[in-house]
C-alpha positions in Angstrom: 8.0 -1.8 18.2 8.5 -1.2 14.4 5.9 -2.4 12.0 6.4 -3.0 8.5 4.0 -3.8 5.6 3.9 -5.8 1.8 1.0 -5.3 0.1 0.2 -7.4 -3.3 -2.2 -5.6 -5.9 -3.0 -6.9 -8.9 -4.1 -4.3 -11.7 -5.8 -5.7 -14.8 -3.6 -4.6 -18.0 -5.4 -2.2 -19.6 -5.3 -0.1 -15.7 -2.0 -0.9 -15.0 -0.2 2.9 -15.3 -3.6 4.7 -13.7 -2.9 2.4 -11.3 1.0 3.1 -9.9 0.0 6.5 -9.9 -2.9 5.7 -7.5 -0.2 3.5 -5.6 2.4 6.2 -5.4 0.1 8.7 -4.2 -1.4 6.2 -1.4 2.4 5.5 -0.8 3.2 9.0 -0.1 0.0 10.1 1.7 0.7 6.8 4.5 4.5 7.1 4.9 3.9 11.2 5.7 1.6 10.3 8.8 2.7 10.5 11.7 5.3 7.6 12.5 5.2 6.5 9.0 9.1 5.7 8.3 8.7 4.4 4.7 6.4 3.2 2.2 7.3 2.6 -1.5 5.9 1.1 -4.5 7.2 -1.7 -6.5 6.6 -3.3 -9.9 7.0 -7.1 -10.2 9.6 -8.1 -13.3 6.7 -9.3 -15.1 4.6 -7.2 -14.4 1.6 -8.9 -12.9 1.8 -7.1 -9.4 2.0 -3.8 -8.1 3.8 -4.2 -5.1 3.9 -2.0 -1.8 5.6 -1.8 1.5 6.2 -0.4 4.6 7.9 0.4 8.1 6.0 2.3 10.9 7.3 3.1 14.1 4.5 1.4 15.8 1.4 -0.8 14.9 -0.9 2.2 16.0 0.9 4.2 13.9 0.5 1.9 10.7 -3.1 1.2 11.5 -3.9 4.8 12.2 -2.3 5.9 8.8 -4.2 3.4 6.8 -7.7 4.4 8.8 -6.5 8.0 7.6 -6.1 7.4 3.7 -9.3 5.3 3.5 -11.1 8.1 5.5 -9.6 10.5 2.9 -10.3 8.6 0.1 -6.7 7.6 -0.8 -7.2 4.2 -0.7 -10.6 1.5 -1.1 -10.9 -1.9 0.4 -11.4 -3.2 -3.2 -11.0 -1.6 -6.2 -12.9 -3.0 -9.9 -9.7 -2.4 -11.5 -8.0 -5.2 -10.0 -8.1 -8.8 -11.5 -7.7 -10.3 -8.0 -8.2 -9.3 -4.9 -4.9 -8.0 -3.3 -3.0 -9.4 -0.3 -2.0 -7.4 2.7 0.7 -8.7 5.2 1.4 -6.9 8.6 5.4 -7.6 9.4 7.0 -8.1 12.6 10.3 -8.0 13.4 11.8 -11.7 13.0 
């Protein structure tokens, strides 16, 4: 079954640019595992959130990918540049 993903991050100002980089880069590293399908980065209008998202063909798959870029260092369970902690949704199909 297809998996998809939002994630909410929320860069203080003065991190905001180092930040989407780190994004893109995570983005890219987890949508080239294997049965990653997508994963993109977004930018709220106002700015406030860095936004991310996802489809995997399976929940193994998504889980696996993610276990794969902390393990490489690609992502961090929290991260000092952030103002808030982010929010990470799992998606089903509805």
């Amino acid at each position: 079954m297809t998996v998809g993903f939002v994630a909410f991050h929320y860069p203080r100002p003065e991190y905001a640019e180092e930040f989407i980089g780190r994004v893109r880069k995570a983005c890219a590293f987890v949508g080239s595992r294997p049965g990653g399908m997508a994963a993109e980065c977004w930018v709220t209008a106002d700015g406030e959130a860095v936004v991310t998202t996802g489809r995997f063909a399976s929940e193994e798959a998504l889980k696996a990918a993610f276990v794969a870029a902390r393990d490489a260092g690609v992502i961090t369970e929290c991260d000092e540049r952030e103002h808030r902690p982010r929010e990470f949704f799992t998606l089903l199909p509805g």
